[in-house]
C-alpha positions, -999 to 999 in steps of 0.1 A, spaced: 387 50 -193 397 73 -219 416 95 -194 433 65 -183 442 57 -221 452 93 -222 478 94 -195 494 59 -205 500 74 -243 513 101 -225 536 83 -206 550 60 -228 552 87 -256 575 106 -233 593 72 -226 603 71 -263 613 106 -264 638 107 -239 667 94 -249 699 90 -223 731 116 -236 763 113 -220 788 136 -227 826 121 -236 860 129 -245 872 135 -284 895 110 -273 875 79 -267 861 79 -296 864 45 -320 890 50 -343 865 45 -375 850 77 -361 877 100 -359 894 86 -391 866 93 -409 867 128 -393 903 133 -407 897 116 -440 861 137 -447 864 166 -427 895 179 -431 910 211 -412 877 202 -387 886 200 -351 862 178 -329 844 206 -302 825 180 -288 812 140 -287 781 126 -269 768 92 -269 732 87 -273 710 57 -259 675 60 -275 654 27 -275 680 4 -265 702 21 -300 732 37 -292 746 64 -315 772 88 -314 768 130 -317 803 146 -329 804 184 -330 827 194 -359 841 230 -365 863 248 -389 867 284 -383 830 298 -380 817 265 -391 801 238 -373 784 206 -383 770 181 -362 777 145 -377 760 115 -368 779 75 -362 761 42 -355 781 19 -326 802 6 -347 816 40 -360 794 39 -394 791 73 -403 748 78 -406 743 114 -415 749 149 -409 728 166 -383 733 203 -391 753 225 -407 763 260 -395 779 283 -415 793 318 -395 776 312 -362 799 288 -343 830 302 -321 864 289 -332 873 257 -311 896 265 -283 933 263 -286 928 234 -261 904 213 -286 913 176 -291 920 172 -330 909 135 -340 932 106 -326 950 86 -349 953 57 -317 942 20 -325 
């Protein structure tokens, strides 16, 4: 009984962990997002966006960088800003020339 305890912990433990990230385009973004972007981060180009689906909550992942530095912000569905997910200073590669800068659409 306990093993059978054991597995289904297990199981739904790693059911929680997993959450479902899909990678998307700086572009289709909500506009609360990327504004904030421009308003808070300024001279930050957008390297990268995923959304997140983790118990049934969807967030929003938005790599940031400036020069060497990258910071990985953190945006509810509704394009709340929620927090700031890391900060690196002098290890991130510029953004290509190609980046998507923030839209200012809708």
């Amino acid at each position: 009984m306990k093993k059978l305890l054991f597995v289904i912990v297990l199981v739904m433990g790693a059911l929680v962990v997993n959450a479902q990230k899909t990678p998307m385009k700086a572009a289709d973004l909500q506009k609360s997002i990327t504004d904030n972007i421009t308003k808070d981060y300024v001279g930050f180009t957008i390297k990268e966006a995923t959304k997140v689906i983790e118990n049934n909550v969807v967030t929003f992942d938005v790599v940031v960088v400036k020069g060497t530095t990258q910071e990985t912000l953190c945006y509810d569905n509704t394009g709340k800003f929620l927090k700031k997910m890391g900060a690196k200073v002098g290890t991130a590669k510029p953004a290509p020339k190609t980046a998507i800068k923030p839209s200012t659409k809708n």
